[in-house]
C-alpha positions in Angstrom: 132.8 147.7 65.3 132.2 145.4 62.4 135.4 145.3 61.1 137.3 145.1 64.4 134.9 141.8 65.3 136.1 140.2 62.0 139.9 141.2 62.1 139.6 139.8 65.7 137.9 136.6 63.8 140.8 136.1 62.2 143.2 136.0 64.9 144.7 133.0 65.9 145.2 131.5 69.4 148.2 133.0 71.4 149.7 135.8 73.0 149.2 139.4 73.4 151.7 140.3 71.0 150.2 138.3 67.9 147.1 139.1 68.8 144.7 141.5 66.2 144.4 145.2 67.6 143.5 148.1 66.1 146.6 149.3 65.1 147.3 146.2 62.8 148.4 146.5 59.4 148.9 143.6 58.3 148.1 139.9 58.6 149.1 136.6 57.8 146.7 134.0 57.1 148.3 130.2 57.3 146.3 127.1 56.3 147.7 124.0 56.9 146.8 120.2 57.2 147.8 118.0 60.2 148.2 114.4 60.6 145.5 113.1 62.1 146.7 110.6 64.6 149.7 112.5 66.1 147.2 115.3 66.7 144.8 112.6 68.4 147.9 111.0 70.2 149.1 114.6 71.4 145.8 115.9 72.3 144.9 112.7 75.0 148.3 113.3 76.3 148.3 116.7 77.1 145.1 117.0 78.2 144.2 119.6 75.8 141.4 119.6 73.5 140.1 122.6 71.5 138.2 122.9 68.2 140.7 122.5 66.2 142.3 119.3 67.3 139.4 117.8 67.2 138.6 119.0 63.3 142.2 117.8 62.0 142.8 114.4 64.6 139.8 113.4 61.6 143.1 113.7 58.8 141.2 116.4 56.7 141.6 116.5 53.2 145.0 118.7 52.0 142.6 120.8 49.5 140.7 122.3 52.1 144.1 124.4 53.4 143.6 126.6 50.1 140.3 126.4 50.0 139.7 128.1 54.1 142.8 130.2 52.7 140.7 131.6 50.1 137.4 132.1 51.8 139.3 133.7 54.9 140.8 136.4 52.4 137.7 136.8 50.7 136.0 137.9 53.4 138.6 140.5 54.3 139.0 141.7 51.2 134.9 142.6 51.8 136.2 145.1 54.2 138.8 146.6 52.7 142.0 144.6 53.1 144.4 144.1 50.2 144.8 140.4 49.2 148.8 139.2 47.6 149.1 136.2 45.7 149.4 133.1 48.4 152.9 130.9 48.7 152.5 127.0 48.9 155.0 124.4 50.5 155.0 121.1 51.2 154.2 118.5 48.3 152.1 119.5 45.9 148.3 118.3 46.0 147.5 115.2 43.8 144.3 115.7 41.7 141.8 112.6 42.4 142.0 109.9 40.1 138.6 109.9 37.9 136.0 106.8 38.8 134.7 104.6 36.0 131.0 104.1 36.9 129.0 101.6 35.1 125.5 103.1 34.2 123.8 99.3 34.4 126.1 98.8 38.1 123.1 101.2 39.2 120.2 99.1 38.1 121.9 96.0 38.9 122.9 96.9 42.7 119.7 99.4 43.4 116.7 98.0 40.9 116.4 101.4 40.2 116.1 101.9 35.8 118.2 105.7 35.9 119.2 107.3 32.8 122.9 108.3 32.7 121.8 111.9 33.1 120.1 111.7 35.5 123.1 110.0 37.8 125.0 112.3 36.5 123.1 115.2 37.7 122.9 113.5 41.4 126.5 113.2 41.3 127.4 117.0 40.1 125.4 118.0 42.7 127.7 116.5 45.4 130.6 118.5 43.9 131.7 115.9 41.3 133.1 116.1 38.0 131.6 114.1 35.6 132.4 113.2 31.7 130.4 110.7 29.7 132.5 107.9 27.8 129.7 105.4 25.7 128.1 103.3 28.6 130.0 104.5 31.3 130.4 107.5 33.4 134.0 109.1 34.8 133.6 110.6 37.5 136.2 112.7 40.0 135.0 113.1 43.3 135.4 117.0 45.0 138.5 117.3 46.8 136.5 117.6 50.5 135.0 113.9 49.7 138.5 111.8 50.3 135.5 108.9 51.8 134.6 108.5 47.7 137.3 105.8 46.1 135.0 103.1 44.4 132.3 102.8 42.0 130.1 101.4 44.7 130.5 104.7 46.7 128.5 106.8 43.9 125.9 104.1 43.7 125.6 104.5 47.4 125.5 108.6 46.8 123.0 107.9 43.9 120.9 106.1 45.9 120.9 108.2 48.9 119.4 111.6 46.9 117.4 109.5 44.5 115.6 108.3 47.7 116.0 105.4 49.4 112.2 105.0 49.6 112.0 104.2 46.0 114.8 101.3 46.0 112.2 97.9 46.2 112.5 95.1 48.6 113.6 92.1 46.6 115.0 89.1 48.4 118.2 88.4 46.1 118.4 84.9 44.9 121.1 83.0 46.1 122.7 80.8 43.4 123.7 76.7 43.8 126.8 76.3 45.2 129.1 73.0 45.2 130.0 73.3 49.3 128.0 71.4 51.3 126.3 72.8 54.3 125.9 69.5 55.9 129.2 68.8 58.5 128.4 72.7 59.2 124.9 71.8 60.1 125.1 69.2 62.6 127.8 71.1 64.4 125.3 73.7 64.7 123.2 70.8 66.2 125.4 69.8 68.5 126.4 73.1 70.5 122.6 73.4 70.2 122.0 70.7 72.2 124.7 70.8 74.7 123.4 74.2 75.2 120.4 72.9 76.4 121.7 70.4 78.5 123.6 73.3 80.7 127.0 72.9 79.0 129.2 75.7 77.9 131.7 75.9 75.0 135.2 76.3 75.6 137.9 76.3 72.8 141.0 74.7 74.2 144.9 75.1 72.6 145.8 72.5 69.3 149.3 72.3 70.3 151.3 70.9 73.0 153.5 67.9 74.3 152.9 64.2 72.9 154.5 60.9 73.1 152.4 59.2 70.6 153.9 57.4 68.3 151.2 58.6 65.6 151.1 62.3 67.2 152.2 65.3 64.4 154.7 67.6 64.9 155.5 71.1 63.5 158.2 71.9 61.9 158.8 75.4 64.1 157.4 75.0 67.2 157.4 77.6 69.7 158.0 75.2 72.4 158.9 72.1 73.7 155.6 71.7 75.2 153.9 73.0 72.2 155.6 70.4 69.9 152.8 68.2 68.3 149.3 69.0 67.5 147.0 67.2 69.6 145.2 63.8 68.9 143.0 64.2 72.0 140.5 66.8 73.3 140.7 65.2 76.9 144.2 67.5 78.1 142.5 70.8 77.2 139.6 70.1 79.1 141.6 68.7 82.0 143.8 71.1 82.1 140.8 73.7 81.7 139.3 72.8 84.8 142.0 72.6 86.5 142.5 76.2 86.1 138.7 77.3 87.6 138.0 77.2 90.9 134.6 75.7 90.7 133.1 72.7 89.2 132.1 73.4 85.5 130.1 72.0 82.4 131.8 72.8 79.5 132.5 71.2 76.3 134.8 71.7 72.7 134.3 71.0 69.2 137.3 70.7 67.8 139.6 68.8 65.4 142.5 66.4 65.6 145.1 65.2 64.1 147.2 61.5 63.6 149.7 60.0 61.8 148.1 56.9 59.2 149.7 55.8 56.4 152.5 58.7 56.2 149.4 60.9 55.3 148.1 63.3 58.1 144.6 62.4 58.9 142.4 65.3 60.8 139.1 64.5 62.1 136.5 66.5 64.4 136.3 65.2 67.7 133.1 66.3 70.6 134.1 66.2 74.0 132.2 67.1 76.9 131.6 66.6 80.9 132.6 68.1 84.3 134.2 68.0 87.6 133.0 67.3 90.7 133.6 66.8 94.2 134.4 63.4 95.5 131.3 61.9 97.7 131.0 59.2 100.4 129.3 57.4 97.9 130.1 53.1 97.8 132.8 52.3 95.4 129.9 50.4 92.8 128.0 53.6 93.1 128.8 57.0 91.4 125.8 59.6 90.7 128.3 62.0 89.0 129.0 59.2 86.4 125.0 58.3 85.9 123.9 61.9 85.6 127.0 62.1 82.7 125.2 58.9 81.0 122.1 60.4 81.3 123.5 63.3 79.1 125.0 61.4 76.9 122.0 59.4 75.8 119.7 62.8 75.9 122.3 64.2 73.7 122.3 61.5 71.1 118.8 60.9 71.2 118.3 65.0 70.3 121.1 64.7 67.7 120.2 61.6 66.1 116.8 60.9 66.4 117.8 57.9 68.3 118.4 55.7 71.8 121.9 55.2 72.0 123.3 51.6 73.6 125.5 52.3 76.1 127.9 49.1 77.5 130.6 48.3 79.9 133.6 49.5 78.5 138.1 50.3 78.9 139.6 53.0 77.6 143.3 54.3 78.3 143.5 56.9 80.9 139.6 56.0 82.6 139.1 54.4 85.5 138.4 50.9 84.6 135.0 50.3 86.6 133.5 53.7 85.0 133.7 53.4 81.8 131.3 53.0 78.7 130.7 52.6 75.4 128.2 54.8 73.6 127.0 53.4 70.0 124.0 54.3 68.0 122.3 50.9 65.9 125.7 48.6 67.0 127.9 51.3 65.5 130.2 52.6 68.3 130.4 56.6 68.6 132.6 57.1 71.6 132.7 56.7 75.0 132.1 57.9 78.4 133.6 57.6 81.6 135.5 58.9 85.2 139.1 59.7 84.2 141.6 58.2 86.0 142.0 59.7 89.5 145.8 59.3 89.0 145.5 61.2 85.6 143.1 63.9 87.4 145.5 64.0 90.6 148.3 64.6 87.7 146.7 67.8 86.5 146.1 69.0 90.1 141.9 68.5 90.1 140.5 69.0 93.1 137.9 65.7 92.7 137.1 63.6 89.9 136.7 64.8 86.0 133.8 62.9 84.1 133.9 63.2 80.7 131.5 62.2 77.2 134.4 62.1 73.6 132.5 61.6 70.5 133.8 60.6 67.1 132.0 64.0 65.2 132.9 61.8 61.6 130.6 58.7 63.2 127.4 59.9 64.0 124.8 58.6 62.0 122.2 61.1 60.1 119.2 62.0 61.8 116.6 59.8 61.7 113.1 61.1 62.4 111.5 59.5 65.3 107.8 58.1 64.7 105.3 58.0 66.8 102.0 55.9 67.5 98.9 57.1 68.8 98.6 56.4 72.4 96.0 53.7 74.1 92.5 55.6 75.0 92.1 52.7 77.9 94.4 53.5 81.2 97.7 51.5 82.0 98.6 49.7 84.7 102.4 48.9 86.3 103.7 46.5 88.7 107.2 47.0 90.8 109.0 44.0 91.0 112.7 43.4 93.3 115.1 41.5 91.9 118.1 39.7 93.1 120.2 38.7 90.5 123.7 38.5 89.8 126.1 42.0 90.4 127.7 41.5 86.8 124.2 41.6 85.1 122.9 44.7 83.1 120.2 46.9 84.3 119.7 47.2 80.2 119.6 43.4 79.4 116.9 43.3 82.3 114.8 45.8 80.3 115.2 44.4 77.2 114.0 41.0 78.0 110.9 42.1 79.7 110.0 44.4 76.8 110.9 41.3 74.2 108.8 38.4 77.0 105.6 40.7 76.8 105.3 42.6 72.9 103.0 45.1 72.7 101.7 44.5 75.8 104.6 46.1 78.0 104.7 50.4 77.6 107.7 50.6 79.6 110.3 49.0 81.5 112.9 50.6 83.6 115.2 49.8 86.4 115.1 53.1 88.8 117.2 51.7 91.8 120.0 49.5 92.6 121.0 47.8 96.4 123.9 45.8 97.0 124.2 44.8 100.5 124.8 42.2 103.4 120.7 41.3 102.8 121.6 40.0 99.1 124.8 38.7 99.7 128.2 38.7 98.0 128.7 39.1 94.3 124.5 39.7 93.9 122.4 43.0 94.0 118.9 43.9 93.8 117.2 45.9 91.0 113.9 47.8 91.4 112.1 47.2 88.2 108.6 49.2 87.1 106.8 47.2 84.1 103.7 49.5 82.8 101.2 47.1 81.1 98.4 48.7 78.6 96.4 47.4 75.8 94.7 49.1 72.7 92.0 47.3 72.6 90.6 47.5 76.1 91.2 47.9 80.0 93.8 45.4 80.9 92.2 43.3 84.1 94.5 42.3 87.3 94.4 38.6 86.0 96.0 39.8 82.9 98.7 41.7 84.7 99.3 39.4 86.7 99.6 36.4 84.2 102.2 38.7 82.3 104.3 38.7 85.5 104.6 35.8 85.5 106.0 35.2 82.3 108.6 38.2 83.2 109.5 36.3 86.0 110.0 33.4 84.4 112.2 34.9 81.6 114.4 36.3 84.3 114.8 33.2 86.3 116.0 31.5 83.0 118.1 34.3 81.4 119.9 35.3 84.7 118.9 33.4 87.7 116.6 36.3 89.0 114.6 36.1 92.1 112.1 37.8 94.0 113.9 39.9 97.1 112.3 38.8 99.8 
């Protein structure tokens, strides 16, 4: 019964006529080697898979056919079969090219101090051949270990029966180099930030149509409309949200290029912003614009450790009454607007596209921001309404209170704006909050209200400002 179970063993999968019985005399053992991927591509297509396709779809190595050749006669021979000297075809097996292993590669990438015989005893163990030549050690890998090719494949094996538990944990040193991290740091910095603020990144295309005299073009363009590498971020994101259905927050980091001097010029370039449906809002009022400014100025302050100015401003392609200019110490950054609703309407947006660009090359280094200890005695604030002229500056209104009062004033901020038939034409009214404290004791109402005054008076003479009754 033992014998028939192994001659049936050594069947192989088919019909009833090549199949092992008792009246067989003799057998043919074939070993051969597969390609891998056709026997992968075959199997998934025929739905078919069995032992064996999934042994050889892994491209085992071509020494193993003589070697399951061998082993499978071997075994027969134990129970009385005659073995006959095997045939070969196909290209004769290449012999694996011998490894040159540095015996100081070992200490240098493990730690670990191992004498050459003692490597060369953990790699005869895996089934290697090794040979000693002065410092080295050559070393051809066993035909059934095709994954060993490099010198750092036996340190790996070295390490692995040495014991892993005895390598040290050594934080390598990291040597000086001449690149600096800087430009790669404050990029960093900046997707941090508009992160924060709710904005997500978005990497828009570098080529397409221009008529800029400065623009660059390629030399093999794929298309007419992907002619000349862009000098703007502002089509990318238009066209981006023109493409989703919703408003979005989004932003790129990016580079672009220009035409100076007959030398190409690249710079980075930030831009970011978002759409939005169009309100009933008056046409001197726009909330999408304002929250934008307000993320502009949290964004620089984060970035630079600063407050950054931002002033009426133009700009091609924004709408003329929504447009600013961001700088940072009287050094402008960039800008930040409403684009054009033509331009919008151009790209098919459903309502109006606000949108941040900052010059990445122009922002100044960060400054750390320093602080004084606040007052132990409590504050006090008056609200004052203020009629005053429609082309004046909430800002310059802030600034001169803080500059009439010194030390005395904590804050000063406009937080609403009327314009109206009860102010009349070309005038508006400003809500302004004034927070008085001193450091040296509890400010009275006489001195609050003496400091008023003077505010008042500031404003009348600077801009004409009145009370609203």
């Amino acid at each position: 019964a033992d014998r028939e179970r192994a001659l049936g063993l050594a069947g192989l999968m088919g019909g009833a006529s090549s199949e092992v019985t008792p009246q067989t005399s003799s057998i043919v053992l074939e070993s051969a080697n597969f390609t891998g991927a056709r026997i992968r591509r075959m199997s998934a297509e025929l739905g078919l898979r069995t032992e064996a396709s999934a042994r050889h779809e892994k491209s085992l190595a071509p020494a193993l056919t003589d070697m399951g050749a061998a082993r499978a006669a071997q075994l027969l021979h134990q129970f009385g079969a005659t073995a006959y000297r095997p045939h070969e075809f196909g290209t004769p097996l290449q012999a694996a090219a011998p490894i040159a292993l540095q015996v100081r590669d070992v200490e240098r990438l493990l730690g670990l101090d191992l004498p050459a015989n003692r490597i060369a005893a953990h790699l005869t163990a895996l089934g290697c051949g090794v040979s000693a030549q002065s410092d080295a050690l050559a070393v051809v890998p066993p035909p059934w270990r095709r994954d060993l090719t490099l010198a750092t494949d036996l340190v790996e094996e070295v390490a692995r029966i040495e014991g892993y538990e005895r390598i040290a944990a050594v934080v390598p040193s990291v040597p000086a180099h001449d690149i600096s991290s800087e430009k790669f740091a404050l990029e960093s910095r900046i997707a941090r930030a508009l992160a924060a603020l709710g904005y997500r990144e978005v990497i828009t295309h570098s080529l397409g149509p221009s008529s800029h005299d400065a623009a660059v073009e390629v030399r093999n363009p794929l298309s007419e409309e992907q002619r000349f590498l862009r000098d703007s971020l502002v089509p990318g994101l238009l066209e981006y949200l023109a493409g989703v259905a919703v408003p979005a927050r989004i932003f790129e980091l990016g580079q672009i290029f220009a035409r100076a001097n007959g030398k190409i010029v690249e710079r980075t370039a930030l831009a970011f912003g978002f759409s939005a449906q169009r309100t009933g809002e008056p046409a001197w009022r726009d909330s999408s614009f304002l929250h934008l400014k307000g993320d502009c100025e949290a964004f620089v302050r984060e970035v630079t450790g600063r407050d950054a100015d931002i002033a009426p401003g133009a700009r091609t392609d924004f709408h003329p009454g929504k447009t600013a200019a961001v700088s940072v110490d009287g050094a402008g950054i960039g800008f930040v607007g409403c684009v054009d609703p033509r331009l919008s309407k151009t790209f098919e947006l459903d309502g109006n596209c606000y949108l941040c660009v900052i010059a990445v090359d122009a922002i100044p280094p960060y400054a750390t921001p320093h602080y004084r200890p606040p007052s132990r005695y409590p504050s006090t604030y008056r609200d004052l309404a203020l009629v005053l002229d429609v082309a004046t500056a909430a800002g310059d209104v802030e600034t001169t209170v803080a500059s009439t009062l010194g030390s005395l004033c904590t804050g000063a901020r406009v937080f609403d704006e009327y314009r109206g038939a009860q102010v009349g034409e070309g005038r508006k009214s400003l809500a302004l909050r004034v927070t008085l404290q001193r450091f040296d004791a509890t400010i009275t109402d006489e001195e609050a209200d003496a400091a008023i005054a003077r505010v008042l008076e500031a404003l009348r003479e600077r801009f004409g400002a009145a009370l609203r009754a």
